[in-house]
C-alpha positions in Angstrom: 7.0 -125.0 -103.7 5.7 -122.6 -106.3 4.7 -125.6 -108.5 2.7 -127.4 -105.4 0.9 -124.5 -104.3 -0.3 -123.9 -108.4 -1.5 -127.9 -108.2 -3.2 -127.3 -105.1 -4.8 -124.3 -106.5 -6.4 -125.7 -109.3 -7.3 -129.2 -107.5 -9.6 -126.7 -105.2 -10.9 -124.9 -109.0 -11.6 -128.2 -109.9 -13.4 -129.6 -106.9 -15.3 -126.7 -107.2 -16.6 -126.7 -110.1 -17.4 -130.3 -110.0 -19.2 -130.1 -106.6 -21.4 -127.4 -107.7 -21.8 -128.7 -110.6 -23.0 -131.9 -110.0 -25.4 -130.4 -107.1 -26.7 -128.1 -109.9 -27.0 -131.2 -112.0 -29.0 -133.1 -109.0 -31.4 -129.9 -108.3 -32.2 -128.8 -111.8 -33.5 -131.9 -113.8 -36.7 -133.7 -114.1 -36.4 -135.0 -111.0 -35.3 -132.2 -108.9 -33.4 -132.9 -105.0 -34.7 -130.0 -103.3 -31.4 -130.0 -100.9 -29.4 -130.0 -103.4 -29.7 -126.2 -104.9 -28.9 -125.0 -101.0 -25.6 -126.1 -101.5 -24.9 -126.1 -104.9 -23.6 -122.4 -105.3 -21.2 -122.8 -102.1 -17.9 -123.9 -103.7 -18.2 -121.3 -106.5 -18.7 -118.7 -104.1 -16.1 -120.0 -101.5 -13.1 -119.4 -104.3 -14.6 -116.6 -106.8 -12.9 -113.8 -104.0 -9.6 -115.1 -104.3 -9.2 -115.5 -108.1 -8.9 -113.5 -110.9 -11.9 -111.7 -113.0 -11.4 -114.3 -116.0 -10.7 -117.9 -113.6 -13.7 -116.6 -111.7 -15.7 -116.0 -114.8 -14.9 -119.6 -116.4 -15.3 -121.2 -112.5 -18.8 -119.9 -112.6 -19.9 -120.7 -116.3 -18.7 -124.1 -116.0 -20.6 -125.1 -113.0 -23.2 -123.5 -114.8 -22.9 -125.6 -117.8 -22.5 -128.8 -116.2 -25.9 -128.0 -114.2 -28.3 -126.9 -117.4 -27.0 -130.6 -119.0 -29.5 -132.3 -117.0 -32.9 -130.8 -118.9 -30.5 -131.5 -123.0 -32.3 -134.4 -123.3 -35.7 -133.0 -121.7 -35.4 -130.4 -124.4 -34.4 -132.8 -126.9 -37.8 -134.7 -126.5 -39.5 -131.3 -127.0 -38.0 -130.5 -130.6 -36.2 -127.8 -129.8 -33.8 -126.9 -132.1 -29.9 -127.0 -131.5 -29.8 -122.9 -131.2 -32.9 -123.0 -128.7 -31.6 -125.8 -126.9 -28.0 -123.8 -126.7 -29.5 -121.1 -125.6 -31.8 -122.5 -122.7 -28.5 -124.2 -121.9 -26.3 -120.8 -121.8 -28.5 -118.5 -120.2 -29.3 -119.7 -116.7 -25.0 -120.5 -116.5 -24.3 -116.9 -118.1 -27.3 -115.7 -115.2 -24.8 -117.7 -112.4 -22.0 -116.5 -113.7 -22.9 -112.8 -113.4 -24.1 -113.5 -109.9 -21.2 -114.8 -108.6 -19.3 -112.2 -109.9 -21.4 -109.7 -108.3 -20.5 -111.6 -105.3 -16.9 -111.5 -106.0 -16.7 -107.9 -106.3 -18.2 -106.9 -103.1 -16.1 -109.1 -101.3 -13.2 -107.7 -102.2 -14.0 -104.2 -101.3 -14.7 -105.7 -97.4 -19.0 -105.4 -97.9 -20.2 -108.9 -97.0 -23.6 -108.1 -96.3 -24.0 -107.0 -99.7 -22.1 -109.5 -101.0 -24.8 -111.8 -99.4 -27.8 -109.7 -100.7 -26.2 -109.1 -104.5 -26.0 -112.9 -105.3 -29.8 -113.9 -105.0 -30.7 -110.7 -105.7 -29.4 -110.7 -109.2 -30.8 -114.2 -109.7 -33.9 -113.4 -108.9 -33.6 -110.8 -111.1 -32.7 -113.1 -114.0 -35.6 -115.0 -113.6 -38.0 -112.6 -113.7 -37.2 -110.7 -116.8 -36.9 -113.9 -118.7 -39.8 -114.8 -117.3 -41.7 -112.2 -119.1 -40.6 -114.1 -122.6 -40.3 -117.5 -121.7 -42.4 -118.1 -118.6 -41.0 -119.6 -115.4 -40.2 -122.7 -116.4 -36.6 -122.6 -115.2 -37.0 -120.8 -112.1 -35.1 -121.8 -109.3 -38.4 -122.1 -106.7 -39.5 -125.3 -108.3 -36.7 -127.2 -107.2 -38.5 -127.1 -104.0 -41.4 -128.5 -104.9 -41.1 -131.2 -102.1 -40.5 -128.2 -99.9 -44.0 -127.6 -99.0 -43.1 -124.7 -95.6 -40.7 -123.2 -98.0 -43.4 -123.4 -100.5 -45.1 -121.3 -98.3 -43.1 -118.1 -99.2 -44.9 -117.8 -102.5 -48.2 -116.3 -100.7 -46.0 -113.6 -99.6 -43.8 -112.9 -102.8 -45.0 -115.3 -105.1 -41.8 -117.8 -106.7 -39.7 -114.9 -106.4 -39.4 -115.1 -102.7 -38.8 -118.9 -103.1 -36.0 -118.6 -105.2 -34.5 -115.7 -103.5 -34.5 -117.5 -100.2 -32.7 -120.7 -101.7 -30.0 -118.4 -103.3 -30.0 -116.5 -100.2 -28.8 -119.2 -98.0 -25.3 -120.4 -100.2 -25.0 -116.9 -100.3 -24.9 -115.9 -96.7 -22.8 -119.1 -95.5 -20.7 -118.0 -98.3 -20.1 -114.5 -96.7 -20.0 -116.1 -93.2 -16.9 -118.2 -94.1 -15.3 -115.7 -96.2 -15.8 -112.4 -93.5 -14.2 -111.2 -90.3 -15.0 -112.5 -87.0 -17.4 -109.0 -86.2 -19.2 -109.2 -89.3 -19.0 -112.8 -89.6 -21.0 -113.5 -86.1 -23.6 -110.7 -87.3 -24.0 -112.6 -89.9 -24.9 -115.8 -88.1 -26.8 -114.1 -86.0 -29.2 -112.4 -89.5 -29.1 -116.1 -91.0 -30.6 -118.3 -88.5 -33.3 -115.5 -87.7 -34.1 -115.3 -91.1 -34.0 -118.8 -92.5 -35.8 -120.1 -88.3 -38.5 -117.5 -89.2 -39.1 -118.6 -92.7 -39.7 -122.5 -91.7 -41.9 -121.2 -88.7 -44.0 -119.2 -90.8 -44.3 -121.9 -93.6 -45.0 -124.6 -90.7 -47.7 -122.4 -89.2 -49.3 -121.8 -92.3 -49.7 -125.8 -93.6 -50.9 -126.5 -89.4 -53.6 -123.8 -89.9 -55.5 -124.7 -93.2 -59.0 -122.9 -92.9 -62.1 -126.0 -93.4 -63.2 -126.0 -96.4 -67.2 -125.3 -97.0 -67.7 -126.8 -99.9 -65.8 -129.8 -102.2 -66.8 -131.2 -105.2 -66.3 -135.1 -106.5 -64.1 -134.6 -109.5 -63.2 -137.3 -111.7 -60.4 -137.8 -114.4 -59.9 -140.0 -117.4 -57.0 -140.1 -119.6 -55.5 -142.1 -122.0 -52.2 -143.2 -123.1 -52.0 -145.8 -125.8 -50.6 -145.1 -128.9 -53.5 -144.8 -130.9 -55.3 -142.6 -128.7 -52.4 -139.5 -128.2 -53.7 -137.4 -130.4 -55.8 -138.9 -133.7 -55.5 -137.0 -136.4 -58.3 -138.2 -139.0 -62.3 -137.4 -138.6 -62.9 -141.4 -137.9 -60.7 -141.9 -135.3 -61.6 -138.6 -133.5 -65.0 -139.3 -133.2 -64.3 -143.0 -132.3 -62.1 -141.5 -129.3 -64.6 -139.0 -128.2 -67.3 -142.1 -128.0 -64.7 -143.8 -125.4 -63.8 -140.9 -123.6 -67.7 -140.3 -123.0 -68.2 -143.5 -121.9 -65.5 -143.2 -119.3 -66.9 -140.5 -118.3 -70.9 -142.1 -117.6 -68.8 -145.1 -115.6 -67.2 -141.8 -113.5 -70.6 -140.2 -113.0 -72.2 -143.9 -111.8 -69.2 -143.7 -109.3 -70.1 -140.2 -107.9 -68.4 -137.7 -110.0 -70.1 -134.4 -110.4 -67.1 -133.2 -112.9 -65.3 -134.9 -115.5 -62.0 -133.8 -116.6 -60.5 -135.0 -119.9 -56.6 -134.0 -120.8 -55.3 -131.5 -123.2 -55.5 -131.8 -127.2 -57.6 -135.6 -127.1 -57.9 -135.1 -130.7 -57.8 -132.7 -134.0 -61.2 -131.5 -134.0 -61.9 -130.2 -137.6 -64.9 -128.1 -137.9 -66.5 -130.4 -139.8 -66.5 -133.0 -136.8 -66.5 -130.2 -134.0 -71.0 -130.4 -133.9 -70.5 -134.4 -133.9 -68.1 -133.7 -130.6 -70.5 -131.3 -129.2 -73.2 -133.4 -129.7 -71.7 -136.2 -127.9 -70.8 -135.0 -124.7 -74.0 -132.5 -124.3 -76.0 -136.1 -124.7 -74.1 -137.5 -122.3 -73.8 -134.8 -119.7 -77.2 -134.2 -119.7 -77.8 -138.6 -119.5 -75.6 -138.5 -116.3 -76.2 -135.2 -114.8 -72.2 -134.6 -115.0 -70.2 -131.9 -116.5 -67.7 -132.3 -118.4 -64.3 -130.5 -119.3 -62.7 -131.6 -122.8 -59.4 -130.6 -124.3 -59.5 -130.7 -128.4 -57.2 -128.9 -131.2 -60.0 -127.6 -132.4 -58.8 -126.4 -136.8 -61.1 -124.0 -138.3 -61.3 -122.9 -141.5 -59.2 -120.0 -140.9 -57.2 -120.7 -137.5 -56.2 -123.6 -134.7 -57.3 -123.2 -131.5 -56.2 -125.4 -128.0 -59.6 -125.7 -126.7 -61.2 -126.6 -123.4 -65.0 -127.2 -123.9 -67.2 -126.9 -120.6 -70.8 -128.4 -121.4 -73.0 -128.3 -118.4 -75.1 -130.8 -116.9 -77.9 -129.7 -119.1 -76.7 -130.0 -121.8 -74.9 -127.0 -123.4 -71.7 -126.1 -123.9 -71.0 -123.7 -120.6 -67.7 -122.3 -121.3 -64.9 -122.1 -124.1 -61.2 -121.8 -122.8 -58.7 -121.1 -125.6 -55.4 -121.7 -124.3 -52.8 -118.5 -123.9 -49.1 -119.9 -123.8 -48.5 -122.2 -126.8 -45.2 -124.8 -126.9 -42.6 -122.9 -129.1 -42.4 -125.5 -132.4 -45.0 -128.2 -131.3 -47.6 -125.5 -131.0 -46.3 -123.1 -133.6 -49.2 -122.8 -136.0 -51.5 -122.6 -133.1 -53.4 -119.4 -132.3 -53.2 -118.1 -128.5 -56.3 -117.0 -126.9 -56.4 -113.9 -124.5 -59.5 -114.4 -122.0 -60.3 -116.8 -118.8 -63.6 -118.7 -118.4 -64.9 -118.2 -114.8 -68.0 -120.1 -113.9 -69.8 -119.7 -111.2 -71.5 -122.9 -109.5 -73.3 -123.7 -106.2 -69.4 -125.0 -104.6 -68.4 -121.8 -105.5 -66.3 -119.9 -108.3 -64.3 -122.4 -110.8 -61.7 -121.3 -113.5 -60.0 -123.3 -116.7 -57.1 -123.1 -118.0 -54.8 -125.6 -120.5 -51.4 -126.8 -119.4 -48.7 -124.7 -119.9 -50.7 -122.2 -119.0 -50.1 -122.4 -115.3 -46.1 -121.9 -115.9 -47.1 -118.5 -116.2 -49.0 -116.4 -113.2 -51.0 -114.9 -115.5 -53.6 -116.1 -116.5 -53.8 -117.9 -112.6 -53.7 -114.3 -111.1 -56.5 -113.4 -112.5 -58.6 -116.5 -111.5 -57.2 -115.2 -107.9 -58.5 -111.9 -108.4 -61.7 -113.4 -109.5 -61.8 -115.5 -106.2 -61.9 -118.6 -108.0 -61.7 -121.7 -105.5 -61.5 -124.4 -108.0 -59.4 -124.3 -111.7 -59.4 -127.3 -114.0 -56.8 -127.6 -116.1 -56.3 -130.5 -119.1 -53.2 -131.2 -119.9 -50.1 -133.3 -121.9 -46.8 -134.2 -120.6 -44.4 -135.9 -122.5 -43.9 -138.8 -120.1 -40.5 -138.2 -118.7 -40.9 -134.6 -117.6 -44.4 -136.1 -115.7 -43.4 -135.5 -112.1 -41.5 -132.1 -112.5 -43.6 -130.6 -115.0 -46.9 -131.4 -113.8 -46.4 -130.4 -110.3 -45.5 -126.9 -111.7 -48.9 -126.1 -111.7 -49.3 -126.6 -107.2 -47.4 -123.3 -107.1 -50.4 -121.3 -109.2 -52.6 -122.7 -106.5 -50.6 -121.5 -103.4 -49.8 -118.2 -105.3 -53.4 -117.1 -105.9 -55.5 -119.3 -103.1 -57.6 -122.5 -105.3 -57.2 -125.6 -105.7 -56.0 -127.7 -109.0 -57.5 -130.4 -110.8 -55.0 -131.8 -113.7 -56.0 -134.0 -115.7 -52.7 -135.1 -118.2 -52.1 -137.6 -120.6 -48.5 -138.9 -121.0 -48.1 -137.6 -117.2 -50.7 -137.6 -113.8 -53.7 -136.9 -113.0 -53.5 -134.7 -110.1 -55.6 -132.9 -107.2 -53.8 -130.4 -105.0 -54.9 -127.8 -102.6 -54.4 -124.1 -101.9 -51.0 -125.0 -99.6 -49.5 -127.2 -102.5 -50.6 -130.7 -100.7 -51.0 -133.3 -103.2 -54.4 -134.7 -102.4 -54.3 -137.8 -104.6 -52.4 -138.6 -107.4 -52.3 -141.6 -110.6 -50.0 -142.0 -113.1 -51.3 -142.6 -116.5 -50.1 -145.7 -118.3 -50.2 -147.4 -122.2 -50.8 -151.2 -119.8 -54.6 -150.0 -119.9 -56.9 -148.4 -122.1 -58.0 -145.9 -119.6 -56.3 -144.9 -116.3 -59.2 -142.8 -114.3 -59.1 -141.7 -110.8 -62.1 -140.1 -108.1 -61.2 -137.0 -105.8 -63.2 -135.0 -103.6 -61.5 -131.7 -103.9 -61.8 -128.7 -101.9 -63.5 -125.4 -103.1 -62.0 -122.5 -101.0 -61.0 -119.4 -102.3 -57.6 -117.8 -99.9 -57.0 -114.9 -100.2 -52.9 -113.7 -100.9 -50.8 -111.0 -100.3 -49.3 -112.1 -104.0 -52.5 -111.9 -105.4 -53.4 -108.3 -104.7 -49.4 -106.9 -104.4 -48.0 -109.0 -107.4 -44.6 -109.0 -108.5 -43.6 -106.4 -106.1 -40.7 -108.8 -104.9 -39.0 -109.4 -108.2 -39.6 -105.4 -108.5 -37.7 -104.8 -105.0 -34.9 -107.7 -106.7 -34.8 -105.5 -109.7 -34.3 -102.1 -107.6 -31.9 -103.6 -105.0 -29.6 -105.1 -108.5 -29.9 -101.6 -109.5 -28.9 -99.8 -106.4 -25.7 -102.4 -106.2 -24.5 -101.6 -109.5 -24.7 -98.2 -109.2 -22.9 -98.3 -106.5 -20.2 -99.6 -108.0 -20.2 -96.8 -110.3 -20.5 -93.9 -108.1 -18.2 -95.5 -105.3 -15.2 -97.5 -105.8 -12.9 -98.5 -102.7 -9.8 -100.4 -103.0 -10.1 -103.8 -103.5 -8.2 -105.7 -100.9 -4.6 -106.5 -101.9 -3.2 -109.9 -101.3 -1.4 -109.5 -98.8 -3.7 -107.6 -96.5 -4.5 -109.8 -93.7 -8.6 -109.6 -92.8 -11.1 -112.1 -92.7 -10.8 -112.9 -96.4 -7.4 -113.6 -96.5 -7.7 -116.5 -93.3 -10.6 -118.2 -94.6 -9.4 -118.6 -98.1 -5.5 -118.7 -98.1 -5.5 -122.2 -97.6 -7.9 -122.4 -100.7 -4.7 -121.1 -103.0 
């Protein structure tokens, strides 16, 4: 009998782990089922209660694990080395793993609503400090990209009310299960209000988009053959530049009043860097178009990630030097510090360079700056085309503008201030050029997120505090095994 129930036992650990596991797996690659991550925390944090410190631990970490494999290759492809790649890997699974735990412990003492408030809390918590280093590229809100009312959240709290609220919901169902009948129907009663209120509000808000005064015709023009990527001598640059300013008079015959070109079309020496300047100020000023080029511009004593804005007269208008470089691939590049806001008759427009708008700064600042409009070239790598550049639509709901992204290797991309995807192209080696022709809103929103900020992850960060101390100061007996409550009849059969 003894032997059965230890089978059984472990056949549930098992099932566990590979459940979540695999819905980790599902939620957290390139290609991300938004579904998925509402679930996949639910069979850890079903068993964690009833198991030991250490088989919890290992339950947790390897669910963990098993999730973070689906971005090895992803950062692979990126050149990360083997100890980044380990520790991008370990992290978000060591993250999990103290969650759950958190969970754990407060379950045992009989303190299910915390329980349900520790998990996501600490999460959240997570996120945001390795945010500070690292950006948000692995937070847990862009799995719900094709979410778009719970999308809606970040106006409020910015991604950290996104992720919370995802995390929230394995969390209270946990708890629900796992608690006595009293609490357990309170319980029901908090979740449906909550989660009802959240797809009400983000519903509401996606029915009652303001009209828009003003739009401009945007086009885009990338290309992704071989030769074109990124060329790296002066006679192949400048033979680029030629074709990427022709493309750009056919888009100005068609109606475009802005050009955008992607990220890094070519090393720009300086002693090339007037010859590109003099190129697309001749042909702005020809077609009565501006235009928006991305070079890797080397000088003699620094590399800069440049986006050049020459005017339809003729000049260049702006200079954005892009903030947050790709650790390795942009390693001898200098970061710039400042935004480029220019102000036209449509209203205010902003710049930024691609990986810039994993961070929210510099994006809150365009927001304080009421920008409507921000440009932003860019560079995928391809694979990471649909996950990657749709990171970007969450900057727009955050801080209230829309997004033109213009990326080789990935899409060229128009969304609006609610995260709509207005029109979309893939790029493609099969042609020379892929190009595409938008009329995109200008409308500054204003946010809550853009004049409170991070004051959400802050409350995450106080309310993980407060829960840890109070394990500290207070600490009730855990429940024993064979106390009978609302633990003990949802989980005995568990093992």
């Amino acid at each position: 009998m003894g032997s059965r129930l230890k089978t059984r036992s472990l056949l549930v650990v098992l099932a566990s782990v590979a459940l979540s596991g695999a819905a980790f797996y599902l939620s957290e690659g390139l290609y991300p089922r938004w579904w998925a991550i509402w679930l996949a925390p639910l069979p850890v944090l079903c068993i964690v209660p009833r198991r030991s410190w250490a088989v919890a631990s290992n339950i947790s970490l390897a669910a963990g694990l098993i999730g973070g494999l689906s971005m090895w290759e992803y950062h692979s492809r990126l050149q990360f080395p083997l100890w980044l790649k380990l520790v991008t890997l370990v992290m978000p699974a060591a993250a999990f793993c103290a969650g759950t735990l958190l969970f754990r412990v407060f379950c045992r003492r009989r303190r299910f609503w915390l329980a349900a408030l520790a998990f996501p809390s600490l999460v959240v918590t997570y996120e945001y400090l390795t945010s500070q280093v690292f950006g948000t590229f692995g937070a847990t809100a862009y799995t719900q990209l094709n979410n778009l009312p719970v999308l809606q959240l970040d106006v409020l709290t910015g991604l950290w009310g996104v992720s919370f609220a995802v995390m929230l919901a394995p969390s209270m169902l946990a708890a629900i299960l796992l608690s006595p009948a009293r609490t357990r129907q309170r319980l029901i009663v908090a979740f449906a209000a909550i989660f009802t209120g959240t797809l009400a509000y983000g519903l509401f808000r996606l029915s009652a988009t303001p009209r828009v005064p003003h739009s401009v015709m945007v086009g885009l023009a990338a290309s992704d053959l071989p030769r074109n990527l990124m060329p790296q001598n002066d006679a192949d640059a400048m033979r680029l530049m030629r074709d990427y300013a022709a493309q750009t008079r056919l888009l100005a015959q068609r109606g475009a009043a802005i050009v955008v070109l992607p990220e890094m079309t070519a090393l720009v020496r300086d002693s090339v860097s007037g010859d590109v300047d003099q190129i697309f100020e001749q042909t702005a000023r020809e077609v009565h178009v501006q235009i928006l080029l991305g070079v890797l511009h080397a000088t003699s004593n620094a590399v800069f990630n440049e986006a050049r804005l020459y005017s339809e007269s003729g000049t260049v208008k702006a200079v954005y030097r892009k903030h947050h470089l790709v650790p390795v691939i942009e390693g001898r590049t200098t970061p710039g510090n400042d935004i480029s806001v220019v102000e036209e008759p449509v209203g205010m427009i902003g710049l930024e360079v691609c990986r810039d708008m994993d961070y929210p700064d510099p994006a809150g600042r365009y927001g304080k700056a009421r920008v409507g409009l921000v440009l932003t070239p860019a560079w995928d790598f391809d694979i990471d085309r649909l996950w990657h550049g749709h990171m970007a639509i969450l900057r727009g709901i955050e801080n209230g503008f829309s997004i033109v992204r213009a990326a080789k290797q990935g899409l060229l991309t128009v969304s609006d201030d609610r995260g709509r995807v207005l029109r979309e192209t893939q790029t493609t080696p099969r042609e020379p050029f892929t190009t595409m022709l938008a009329a995109v809103p200008v409308r500054h929103d204003g946010t809550l997120y853009q004049s409170w900020g991070d004051w959400f992850a802050w409350l995450n960060l106080a309310v993980t505090a407060g829960l840890l101390l109070s394990l500290v100061i207070r600490r009730p007996k855990e429940i024993r095994p064979g106390q009978k409550d609302g633990l003990k009849e949802m989980t005995g059969y568990l093992g």
